[in-house]
LOMI-257789 format. One record per atom (N, C-alpha, C): x, y negated, z negated; atom name; residue in one letter. Coordinates in pm, whole numbers. Atoms other than C-alpha are relative to their C-alpha. Layout:
u  v  w  atom  type
X  Y  Z  CA  A
...
//
This chain:
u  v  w  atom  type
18  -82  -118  N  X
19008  -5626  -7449  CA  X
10  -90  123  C  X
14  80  -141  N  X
19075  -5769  -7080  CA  X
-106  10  69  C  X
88  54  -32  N  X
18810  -5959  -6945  CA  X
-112  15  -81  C  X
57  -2  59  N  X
18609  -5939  -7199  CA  X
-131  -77  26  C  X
71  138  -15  N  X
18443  -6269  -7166  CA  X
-33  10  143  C  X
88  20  -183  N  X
18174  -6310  -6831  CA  X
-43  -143  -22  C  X
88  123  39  N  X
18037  -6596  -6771  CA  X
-142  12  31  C  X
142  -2  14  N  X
17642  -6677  -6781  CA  X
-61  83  134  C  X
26  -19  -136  N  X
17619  -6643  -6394  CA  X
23  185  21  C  X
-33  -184  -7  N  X
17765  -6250  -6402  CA  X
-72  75  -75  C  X
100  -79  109  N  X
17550  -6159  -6692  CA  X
-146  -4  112  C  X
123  -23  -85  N  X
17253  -6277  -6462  CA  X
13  66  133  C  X
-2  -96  -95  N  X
17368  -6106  -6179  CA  X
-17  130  -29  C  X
2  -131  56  N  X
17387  -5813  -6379  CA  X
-147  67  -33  C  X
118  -40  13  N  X
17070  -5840  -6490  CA  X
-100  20  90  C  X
72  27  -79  N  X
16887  -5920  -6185  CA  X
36  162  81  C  X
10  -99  -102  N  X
17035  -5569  -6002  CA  X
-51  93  -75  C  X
48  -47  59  N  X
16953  -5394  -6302  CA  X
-178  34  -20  C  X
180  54  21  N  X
16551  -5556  -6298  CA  X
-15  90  152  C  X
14  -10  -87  N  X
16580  -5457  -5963  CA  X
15  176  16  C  X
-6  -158  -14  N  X
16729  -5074  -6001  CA  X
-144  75  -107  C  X
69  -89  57  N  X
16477  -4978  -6261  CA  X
-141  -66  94  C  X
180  19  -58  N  X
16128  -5112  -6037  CA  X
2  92  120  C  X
-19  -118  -110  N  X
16271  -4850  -5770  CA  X
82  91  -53  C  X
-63  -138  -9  N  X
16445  -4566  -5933  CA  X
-154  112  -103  C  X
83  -106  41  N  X
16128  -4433  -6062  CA  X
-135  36  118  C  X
100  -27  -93  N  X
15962  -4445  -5727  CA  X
85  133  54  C  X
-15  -146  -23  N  X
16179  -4109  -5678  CA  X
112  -28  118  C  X
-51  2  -84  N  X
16421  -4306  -5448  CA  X
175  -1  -82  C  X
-147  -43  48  N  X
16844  -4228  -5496  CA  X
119  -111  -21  C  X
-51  121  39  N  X
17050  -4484  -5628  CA  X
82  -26  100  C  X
-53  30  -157  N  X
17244  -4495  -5272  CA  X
-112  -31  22  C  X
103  105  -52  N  X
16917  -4573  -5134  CA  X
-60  -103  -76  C  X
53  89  51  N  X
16788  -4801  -5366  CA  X
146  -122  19  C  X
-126  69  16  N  X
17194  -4934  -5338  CA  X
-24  -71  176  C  X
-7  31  -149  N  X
17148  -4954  -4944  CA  X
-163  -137  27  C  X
75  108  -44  N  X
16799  -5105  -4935  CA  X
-50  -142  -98  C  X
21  121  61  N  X
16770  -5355  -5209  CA  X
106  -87  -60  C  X
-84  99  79  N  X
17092  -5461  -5379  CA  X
100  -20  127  C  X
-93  35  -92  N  X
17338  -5479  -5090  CA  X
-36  -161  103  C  X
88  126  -119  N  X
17136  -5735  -4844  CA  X
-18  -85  -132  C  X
3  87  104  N  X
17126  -5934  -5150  CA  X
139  -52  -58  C  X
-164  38  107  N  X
17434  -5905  -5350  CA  X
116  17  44  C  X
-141  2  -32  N  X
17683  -5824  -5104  CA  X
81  75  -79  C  X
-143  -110  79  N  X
17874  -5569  -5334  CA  X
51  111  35  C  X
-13  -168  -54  N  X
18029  -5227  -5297  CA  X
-103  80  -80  C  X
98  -91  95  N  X
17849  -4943  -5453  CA  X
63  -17  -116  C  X
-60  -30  111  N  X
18098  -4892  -5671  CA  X
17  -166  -87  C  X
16  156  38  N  X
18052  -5284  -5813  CA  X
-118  29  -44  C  X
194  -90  40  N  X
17673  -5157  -5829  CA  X
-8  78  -63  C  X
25  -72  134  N  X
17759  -4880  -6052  CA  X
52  -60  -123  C  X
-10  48  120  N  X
17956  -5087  -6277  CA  X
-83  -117  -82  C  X
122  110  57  N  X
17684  -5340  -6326  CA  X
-94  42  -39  C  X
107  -46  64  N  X
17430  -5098  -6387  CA  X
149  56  -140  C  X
-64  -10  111  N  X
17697  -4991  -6667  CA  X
22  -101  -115  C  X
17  121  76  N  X
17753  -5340  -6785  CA  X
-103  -38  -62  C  X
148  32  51  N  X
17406  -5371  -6867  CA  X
-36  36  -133  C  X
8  -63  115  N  X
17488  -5240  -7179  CA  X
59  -113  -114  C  X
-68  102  38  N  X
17698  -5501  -7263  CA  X
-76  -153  -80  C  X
82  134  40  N  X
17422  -5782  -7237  CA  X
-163  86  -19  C  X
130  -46  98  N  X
17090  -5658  -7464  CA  X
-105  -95  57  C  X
118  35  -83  N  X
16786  -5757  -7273  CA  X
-81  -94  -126  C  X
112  58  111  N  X
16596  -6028  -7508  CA  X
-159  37  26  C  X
140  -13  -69  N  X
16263  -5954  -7334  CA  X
-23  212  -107  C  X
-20  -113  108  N  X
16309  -5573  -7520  CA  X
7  -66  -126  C  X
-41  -2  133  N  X
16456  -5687  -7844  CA  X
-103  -84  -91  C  X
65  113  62  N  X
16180  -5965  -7880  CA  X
-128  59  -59  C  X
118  -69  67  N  X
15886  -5664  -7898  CA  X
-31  48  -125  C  X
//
């Protein structure tokens, strides 16, 4: 498959907007706003970069889960 392969650094980016979307999408706020006030001023991405990273997140299996 093309691009298959990330390197370490993209997996942790991935993870870090991810850590970051789930500690605010259950405070009832909309993934545009949670996109506007926490991952943008940070990560510099588009949204649409921001939805595929919360998608990717599927990709890399959280050890902190799998270890319970």
């Amino acid at each position: 498959m093309k691009n298959e392969f990330k390197g370490s650094s993209y997996e942790e980016r991935v993870r870090n907007v991810n850590r970051i979307y789930d500690e605010h999408s259950r405070s009832g706020l909309s993934n545009r706003e949670i996109f506007r006030r926490f991952i943008y001023p940070i990560y510099r991405i588009s949204e649409k970069t921001f939805y595929n990273w919360l998608n990717a997140s599927a990709k890399f299996p959280d050890p902190e889960k799998n270890s319970k």
